[in-house]
PDB file of N, H, CA, C and O in Angstrom:
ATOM      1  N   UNK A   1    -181.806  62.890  51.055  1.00  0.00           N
ATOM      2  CA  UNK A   1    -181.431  62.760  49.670  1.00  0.00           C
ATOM      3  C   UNK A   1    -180.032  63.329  49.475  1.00  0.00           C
ATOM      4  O   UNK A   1    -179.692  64.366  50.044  1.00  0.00           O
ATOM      5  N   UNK A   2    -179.078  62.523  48.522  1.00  0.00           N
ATOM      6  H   UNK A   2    -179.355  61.681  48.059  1.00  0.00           H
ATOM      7  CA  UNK A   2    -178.067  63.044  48.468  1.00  0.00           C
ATOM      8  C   UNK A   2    -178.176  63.133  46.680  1.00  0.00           C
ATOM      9  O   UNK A   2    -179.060  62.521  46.080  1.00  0.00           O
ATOM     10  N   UNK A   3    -177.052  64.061  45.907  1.00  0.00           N
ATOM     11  H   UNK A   3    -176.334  64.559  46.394  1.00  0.00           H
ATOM     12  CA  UNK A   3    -177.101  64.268  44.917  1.00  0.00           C
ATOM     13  C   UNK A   3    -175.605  62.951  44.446  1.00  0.00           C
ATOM     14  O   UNK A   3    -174.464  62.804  44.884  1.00  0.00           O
ATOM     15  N   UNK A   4    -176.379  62.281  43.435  1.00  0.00           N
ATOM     16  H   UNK A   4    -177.306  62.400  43.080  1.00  0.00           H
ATOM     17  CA  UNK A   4    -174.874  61.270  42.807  1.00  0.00           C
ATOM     18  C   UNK A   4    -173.919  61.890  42.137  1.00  0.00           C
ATOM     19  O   UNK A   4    -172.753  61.516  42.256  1.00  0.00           O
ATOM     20  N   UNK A   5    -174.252  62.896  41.357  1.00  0.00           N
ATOM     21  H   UNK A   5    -175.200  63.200  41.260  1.00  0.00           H
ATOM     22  CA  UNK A   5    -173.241  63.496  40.238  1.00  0.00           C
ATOM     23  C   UNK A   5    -173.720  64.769  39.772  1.00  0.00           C
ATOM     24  O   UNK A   5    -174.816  65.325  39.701  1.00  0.00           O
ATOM     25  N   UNK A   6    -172.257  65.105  39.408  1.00  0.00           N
ATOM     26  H   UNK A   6    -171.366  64.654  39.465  1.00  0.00           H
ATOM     27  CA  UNK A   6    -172.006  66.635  39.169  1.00  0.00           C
ATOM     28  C   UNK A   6    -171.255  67.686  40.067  1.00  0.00           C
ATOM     29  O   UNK A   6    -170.751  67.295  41.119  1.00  0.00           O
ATOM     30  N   UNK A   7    -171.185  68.686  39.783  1.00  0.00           N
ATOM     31  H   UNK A   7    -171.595  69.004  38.928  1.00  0.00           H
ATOM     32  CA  UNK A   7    -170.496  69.094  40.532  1.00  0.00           C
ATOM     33  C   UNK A   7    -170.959  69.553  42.425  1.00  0.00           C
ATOM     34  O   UNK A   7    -170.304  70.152  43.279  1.00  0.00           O
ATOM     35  N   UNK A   8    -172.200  69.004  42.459  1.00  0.00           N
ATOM     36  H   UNK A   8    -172.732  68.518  41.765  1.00  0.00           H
ATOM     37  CA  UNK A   8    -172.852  69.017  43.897  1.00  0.00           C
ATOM     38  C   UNK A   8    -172.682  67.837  44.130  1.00  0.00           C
ATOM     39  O   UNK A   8    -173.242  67.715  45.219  1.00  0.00           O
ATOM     40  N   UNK A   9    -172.407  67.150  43.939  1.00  0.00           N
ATOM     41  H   UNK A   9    -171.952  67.249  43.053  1.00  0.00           H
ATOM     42  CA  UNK A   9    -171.911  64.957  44.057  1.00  0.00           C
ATOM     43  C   UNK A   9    -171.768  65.082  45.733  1.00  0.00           C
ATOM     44  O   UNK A   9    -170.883  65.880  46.041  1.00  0.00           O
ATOM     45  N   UNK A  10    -172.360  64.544  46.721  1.00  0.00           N
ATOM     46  H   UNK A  10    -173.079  63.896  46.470  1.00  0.00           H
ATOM     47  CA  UNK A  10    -172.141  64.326  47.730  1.00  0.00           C
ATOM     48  C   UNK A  10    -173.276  65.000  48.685  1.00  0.00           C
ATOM     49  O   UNK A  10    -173.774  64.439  49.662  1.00  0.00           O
ATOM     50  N   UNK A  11    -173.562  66.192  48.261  1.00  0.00           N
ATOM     51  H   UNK A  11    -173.158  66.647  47.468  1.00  0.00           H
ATOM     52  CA  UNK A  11    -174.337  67.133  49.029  1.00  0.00           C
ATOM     53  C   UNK A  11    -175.937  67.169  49.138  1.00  0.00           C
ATOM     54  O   UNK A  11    -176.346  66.089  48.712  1.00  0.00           O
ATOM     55  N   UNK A  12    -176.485  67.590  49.346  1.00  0.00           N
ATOM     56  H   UNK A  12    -176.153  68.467  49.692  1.00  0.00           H
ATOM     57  CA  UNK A  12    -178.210  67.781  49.210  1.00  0.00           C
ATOM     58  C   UNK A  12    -178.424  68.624  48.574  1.00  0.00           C
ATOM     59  O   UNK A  12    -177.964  69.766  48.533  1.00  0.00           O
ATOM     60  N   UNK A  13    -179.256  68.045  47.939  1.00  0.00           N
ATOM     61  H   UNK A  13    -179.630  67.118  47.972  1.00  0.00           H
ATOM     62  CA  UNK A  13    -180.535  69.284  47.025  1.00  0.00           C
ATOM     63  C   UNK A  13    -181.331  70.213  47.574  1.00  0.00           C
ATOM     64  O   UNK A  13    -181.959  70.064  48.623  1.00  0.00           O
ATOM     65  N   UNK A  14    -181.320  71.433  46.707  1.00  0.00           N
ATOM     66  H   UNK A  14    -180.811  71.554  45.855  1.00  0.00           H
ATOM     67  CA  UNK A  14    -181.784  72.269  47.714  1.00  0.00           C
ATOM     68  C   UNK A  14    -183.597  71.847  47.603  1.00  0.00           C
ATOM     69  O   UNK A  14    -184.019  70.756  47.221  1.00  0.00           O
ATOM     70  N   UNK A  15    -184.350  72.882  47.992  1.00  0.00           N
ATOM     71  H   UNK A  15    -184.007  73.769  48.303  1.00  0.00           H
ATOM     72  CA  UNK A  15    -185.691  72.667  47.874  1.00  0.00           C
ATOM     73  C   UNK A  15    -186.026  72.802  46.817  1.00  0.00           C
ATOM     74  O   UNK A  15    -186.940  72.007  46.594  1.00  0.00           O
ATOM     75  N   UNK A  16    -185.632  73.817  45.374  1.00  0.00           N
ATOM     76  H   UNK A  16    -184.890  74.462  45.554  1.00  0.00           H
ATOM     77  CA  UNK A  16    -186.153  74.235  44.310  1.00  0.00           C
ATOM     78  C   UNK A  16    -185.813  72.975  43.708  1.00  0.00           C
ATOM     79  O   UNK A  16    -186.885  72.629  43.209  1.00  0.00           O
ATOM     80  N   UNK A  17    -184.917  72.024  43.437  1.00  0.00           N
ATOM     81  H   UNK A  17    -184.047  72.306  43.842  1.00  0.00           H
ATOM     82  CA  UNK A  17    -184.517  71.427  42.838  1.00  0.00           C
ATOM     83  C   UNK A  17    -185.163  69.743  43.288  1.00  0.00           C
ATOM     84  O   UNK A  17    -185.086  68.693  42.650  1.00  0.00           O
ATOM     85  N   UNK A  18    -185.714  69.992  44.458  1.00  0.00           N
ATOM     86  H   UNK A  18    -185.777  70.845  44.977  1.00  0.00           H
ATOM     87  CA  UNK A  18    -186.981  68.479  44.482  1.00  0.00           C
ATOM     88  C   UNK A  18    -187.650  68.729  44.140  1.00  0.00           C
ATOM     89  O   UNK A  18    -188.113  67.953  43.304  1.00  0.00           O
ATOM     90  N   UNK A  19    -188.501  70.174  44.416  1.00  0.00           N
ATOM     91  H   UNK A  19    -188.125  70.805  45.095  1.00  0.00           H
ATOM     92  CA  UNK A  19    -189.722  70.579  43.898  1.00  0.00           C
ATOM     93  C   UNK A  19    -189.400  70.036  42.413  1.00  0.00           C
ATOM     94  O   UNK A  19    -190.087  69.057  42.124  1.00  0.00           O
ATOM     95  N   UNK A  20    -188.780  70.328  41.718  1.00  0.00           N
ATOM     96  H   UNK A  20    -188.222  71.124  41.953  1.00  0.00           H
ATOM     97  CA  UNK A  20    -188.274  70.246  40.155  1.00  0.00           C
ATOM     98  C   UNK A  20    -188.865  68.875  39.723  1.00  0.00           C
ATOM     99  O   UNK A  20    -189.826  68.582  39.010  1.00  0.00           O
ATOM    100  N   UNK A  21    -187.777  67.997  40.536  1.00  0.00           N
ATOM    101  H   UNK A  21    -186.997  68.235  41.115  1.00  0.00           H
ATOM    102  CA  UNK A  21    -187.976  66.526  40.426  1.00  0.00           C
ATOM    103  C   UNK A  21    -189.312  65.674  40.615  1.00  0.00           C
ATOM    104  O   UNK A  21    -189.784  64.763  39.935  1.00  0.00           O
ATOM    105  N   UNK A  22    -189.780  66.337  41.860  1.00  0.00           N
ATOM    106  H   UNK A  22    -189.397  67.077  42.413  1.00  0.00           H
ATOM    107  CA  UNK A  22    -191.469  65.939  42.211  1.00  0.00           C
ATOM    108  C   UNK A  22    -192.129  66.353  41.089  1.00  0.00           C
ATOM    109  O   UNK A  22    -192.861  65.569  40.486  1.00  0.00           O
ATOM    110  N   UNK A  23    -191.947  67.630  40.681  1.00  0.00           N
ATOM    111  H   UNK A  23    -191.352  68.267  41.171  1.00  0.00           H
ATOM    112  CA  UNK A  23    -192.879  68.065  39.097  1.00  0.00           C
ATOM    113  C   UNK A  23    -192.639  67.085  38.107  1.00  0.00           C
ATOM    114  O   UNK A  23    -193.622  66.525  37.622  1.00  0.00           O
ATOM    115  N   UNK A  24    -191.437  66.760  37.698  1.00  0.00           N
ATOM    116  H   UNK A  24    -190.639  67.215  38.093  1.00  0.00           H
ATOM    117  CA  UNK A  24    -191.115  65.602  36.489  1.00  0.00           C
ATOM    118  C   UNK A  24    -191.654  64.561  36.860  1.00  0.00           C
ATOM    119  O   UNK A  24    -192.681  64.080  36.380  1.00  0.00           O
ATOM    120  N   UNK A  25    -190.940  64.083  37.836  1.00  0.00           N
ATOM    121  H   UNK A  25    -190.106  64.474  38.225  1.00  0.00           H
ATOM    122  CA  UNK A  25    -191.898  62.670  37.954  1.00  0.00           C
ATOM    123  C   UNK A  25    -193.165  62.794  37.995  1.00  0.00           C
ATOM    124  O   UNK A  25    -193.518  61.869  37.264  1.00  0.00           O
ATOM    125  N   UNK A  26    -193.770  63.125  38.225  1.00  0.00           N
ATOM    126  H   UNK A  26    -193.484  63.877  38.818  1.00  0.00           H
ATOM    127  CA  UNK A  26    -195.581  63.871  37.960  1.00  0.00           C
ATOM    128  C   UNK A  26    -195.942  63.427  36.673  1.00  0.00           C
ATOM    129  O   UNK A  26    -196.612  62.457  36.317  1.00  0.00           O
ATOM    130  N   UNK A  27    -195.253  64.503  35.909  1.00  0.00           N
ATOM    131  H   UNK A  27    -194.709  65.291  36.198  1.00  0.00           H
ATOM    132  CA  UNK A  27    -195.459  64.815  34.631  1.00  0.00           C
ATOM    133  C   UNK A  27    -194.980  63.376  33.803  1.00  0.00           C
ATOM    134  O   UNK A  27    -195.505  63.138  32.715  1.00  0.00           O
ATOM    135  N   UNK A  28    -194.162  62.621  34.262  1.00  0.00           N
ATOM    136  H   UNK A  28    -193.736  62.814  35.146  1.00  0.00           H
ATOM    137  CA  UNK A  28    -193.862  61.363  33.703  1.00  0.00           C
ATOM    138  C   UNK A  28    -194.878  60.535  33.927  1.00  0.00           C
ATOM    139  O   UNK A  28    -195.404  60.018  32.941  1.00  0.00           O
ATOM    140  N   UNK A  29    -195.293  60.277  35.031  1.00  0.00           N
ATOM    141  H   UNK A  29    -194.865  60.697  35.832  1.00  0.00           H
ATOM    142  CA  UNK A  29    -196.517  59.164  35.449  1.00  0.00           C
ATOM    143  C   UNK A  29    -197.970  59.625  34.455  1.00  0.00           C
ATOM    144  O   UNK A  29    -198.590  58.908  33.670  1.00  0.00           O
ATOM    145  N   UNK A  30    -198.205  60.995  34.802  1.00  0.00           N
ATOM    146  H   UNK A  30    -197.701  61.578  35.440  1.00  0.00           H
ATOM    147  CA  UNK A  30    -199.785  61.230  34.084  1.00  0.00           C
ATOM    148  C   UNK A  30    -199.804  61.297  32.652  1.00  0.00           C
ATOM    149  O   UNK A  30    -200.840  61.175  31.998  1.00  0.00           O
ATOM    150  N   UNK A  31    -198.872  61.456  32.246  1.00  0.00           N
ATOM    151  H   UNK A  31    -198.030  61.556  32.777  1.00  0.00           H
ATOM    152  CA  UNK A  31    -198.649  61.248  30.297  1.00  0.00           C
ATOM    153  C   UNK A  31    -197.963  60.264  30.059  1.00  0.00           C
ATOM    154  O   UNK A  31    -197.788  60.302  28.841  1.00  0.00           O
ATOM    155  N   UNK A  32    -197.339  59.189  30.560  1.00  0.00           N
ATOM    156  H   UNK A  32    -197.482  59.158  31.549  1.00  0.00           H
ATOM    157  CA  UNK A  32    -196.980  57.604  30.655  1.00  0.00           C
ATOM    158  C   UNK A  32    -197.153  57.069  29.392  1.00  0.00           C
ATOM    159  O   UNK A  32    -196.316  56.969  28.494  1.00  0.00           O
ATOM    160  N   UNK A  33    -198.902  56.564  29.408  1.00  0.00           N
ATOM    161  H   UNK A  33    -199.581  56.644  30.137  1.00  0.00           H
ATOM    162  CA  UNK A  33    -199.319  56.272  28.686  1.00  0.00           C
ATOM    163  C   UNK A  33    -199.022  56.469  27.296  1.00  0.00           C
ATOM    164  O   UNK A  33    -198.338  55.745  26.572  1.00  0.00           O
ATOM    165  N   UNK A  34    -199.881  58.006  26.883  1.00  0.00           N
ATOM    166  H   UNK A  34    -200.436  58.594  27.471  1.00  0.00           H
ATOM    167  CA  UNK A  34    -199.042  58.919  25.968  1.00  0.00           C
ATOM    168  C   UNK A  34    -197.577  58.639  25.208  1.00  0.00           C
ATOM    169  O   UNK A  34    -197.218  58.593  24.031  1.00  0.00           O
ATOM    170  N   UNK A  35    -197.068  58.514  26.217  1.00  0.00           N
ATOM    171  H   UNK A  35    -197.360  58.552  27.173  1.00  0.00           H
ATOM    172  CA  UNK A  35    -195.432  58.829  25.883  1.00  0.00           C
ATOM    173  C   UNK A  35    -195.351  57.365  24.946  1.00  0.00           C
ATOM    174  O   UNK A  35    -194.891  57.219  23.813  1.00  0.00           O
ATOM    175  N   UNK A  36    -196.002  56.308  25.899  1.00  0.00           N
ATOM    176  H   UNK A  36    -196.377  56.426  26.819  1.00  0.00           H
ATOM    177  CA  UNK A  36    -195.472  54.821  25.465  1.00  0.00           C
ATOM    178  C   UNK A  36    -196.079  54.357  24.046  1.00  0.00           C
ATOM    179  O   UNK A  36    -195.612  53.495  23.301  1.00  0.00           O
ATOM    180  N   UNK A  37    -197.405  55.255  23.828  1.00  0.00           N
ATOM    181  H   UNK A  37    -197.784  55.955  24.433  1.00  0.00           H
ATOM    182  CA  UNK A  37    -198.161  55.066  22.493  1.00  0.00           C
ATOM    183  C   UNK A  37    -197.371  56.019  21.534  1.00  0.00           C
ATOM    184  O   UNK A  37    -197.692  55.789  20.368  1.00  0.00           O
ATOM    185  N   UNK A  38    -196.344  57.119  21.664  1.00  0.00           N
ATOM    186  H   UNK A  38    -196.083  57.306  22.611  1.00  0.00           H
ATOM    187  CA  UNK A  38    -195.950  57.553  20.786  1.00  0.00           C
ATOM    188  C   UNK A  38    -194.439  57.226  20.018  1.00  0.00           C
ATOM    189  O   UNK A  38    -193.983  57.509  18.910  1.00  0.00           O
ATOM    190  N   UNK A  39    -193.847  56.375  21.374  1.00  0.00           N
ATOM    191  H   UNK A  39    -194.218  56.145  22.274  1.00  0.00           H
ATOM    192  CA  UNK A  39    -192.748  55.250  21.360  1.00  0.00           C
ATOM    193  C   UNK A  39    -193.049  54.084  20.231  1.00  0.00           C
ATOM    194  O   UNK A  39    -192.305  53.549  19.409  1.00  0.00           O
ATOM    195  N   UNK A  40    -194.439  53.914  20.531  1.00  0.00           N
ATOM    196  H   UNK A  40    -195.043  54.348  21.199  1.00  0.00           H
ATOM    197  CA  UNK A  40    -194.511  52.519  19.576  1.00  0.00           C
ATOM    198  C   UNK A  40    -195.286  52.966  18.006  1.00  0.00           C
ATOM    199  O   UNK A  40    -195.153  52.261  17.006  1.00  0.00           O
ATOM    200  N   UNK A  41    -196.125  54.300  18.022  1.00  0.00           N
ATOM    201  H   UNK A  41    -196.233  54.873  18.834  1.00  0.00           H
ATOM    202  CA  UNK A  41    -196.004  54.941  16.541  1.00  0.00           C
ATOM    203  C   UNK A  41    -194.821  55.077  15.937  1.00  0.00           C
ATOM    204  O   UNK A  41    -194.707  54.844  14.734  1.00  0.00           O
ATOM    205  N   UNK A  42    -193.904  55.430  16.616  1.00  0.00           N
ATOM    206  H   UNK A  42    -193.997  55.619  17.593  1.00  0.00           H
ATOM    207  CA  UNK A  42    -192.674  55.800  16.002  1.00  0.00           C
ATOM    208  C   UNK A  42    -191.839  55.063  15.614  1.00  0.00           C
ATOM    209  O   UNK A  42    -190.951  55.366  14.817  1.00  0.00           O
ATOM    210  N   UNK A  43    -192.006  54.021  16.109  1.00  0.00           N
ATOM    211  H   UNK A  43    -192.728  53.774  16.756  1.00  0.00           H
ATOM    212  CA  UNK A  43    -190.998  52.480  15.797  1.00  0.00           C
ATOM    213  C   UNK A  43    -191.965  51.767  14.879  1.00  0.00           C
ATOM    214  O   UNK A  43    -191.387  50.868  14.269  1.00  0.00           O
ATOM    215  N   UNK A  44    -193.306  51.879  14.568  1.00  0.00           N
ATOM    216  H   UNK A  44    -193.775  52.609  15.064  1.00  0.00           H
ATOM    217  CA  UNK A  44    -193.520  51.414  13.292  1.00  0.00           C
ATOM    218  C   UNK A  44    -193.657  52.613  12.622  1.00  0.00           C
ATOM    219  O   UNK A  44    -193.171  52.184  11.576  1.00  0.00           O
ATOM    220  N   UNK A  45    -193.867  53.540  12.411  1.00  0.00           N
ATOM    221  H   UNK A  45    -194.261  53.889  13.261  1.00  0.00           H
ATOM    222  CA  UNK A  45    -193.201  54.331  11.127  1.00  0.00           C
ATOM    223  C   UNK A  45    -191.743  53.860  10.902  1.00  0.00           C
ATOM    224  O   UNK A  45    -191.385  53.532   9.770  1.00  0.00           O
ATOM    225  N   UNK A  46    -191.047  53.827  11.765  1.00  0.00           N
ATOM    226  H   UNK A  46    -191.337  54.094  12.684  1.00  0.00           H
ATOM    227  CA  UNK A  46    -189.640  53.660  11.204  1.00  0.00           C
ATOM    228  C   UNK A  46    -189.693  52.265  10.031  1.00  0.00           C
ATOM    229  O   UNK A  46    -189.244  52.169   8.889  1.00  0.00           O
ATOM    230  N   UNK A  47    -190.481  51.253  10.937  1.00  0.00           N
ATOM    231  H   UNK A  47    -190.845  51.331  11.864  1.00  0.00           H
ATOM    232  CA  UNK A  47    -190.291  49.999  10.058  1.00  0.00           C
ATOM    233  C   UNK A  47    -190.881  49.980   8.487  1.00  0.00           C
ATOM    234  O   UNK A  47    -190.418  49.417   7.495  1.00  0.00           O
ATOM    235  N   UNK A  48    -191.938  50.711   8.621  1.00  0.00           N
ATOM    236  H   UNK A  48    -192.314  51.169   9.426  1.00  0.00           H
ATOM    237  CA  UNK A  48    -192.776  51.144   6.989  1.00  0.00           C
ATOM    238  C   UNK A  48    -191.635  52.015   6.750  1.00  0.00           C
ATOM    239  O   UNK A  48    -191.822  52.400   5.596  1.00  0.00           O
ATOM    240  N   UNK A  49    -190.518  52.568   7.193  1.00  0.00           N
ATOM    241  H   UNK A  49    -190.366  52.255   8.130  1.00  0.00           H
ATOM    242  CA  UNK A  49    -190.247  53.556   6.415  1.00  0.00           C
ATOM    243  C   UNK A  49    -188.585  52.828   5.613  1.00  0.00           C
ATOM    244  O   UNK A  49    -187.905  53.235   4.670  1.00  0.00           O
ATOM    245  N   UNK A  50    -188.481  51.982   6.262  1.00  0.00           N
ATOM    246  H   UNK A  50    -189.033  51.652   7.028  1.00  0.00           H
ATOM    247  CA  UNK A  50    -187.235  50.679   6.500  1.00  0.00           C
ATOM    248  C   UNK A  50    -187.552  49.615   4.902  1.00  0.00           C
ATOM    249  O   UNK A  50    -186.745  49.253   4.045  1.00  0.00           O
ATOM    250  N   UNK A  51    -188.868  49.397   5.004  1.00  0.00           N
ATOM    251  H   UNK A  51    -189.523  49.691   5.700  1.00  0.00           H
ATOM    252  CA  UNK A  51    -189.212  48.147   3.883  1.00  0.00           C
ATOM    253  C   UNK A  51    -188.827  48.616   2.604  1.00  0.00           C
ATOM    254  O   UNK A  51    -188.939  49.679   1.994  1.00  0.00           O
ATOM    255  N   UNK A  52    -188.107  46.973   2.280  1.00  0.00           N
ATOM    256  H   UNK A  52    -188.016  46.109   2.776  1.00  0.00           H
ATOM    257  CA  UNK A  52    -187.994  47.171   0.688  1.00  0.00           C
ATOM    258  C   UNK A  52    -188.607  47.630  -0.073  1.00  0.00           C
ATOM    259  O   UNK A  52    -189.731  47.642   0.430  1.00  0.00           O
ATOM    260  N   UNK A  53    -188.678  48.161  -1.257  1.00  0.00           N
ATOM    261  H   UNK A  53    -187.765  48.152  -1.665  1.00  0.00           H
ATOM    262  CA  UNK A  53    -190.024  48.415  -2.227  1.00  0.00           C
ATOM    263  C   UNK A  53    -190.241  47.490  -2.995  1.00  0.00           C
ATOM    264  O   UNK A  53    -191.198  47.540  -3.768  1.00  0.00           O
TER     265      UNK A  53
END
């Protein structure tokens, strides 16, 4: 693994910092769902909140 950007741009990650990444992506996959049902509450509140009266 190399890092794309920032000021480590070129180099490897250390271990704390996959561990990091392995945790997020984790945490992204098992609340997915979640996340995508609160994406689409939120975009229709916006639209009820959008309508003419």
């Amino acid at each position: 693994m190399i890092i794309l950007t920032g000021t480590r741009k070129g180099q490897a990650p250390s271990v704390a910092s996959v561990y990091r990444a392995l945790a997020e992506h984790e945490k992204k996959e098992e609340y997915s769902e979640a996340i995508e049902t609160a994406h689409a509450d939120f975009a229709a509140f916006q639209q009820r909140d959008h309508r003419p009266a």
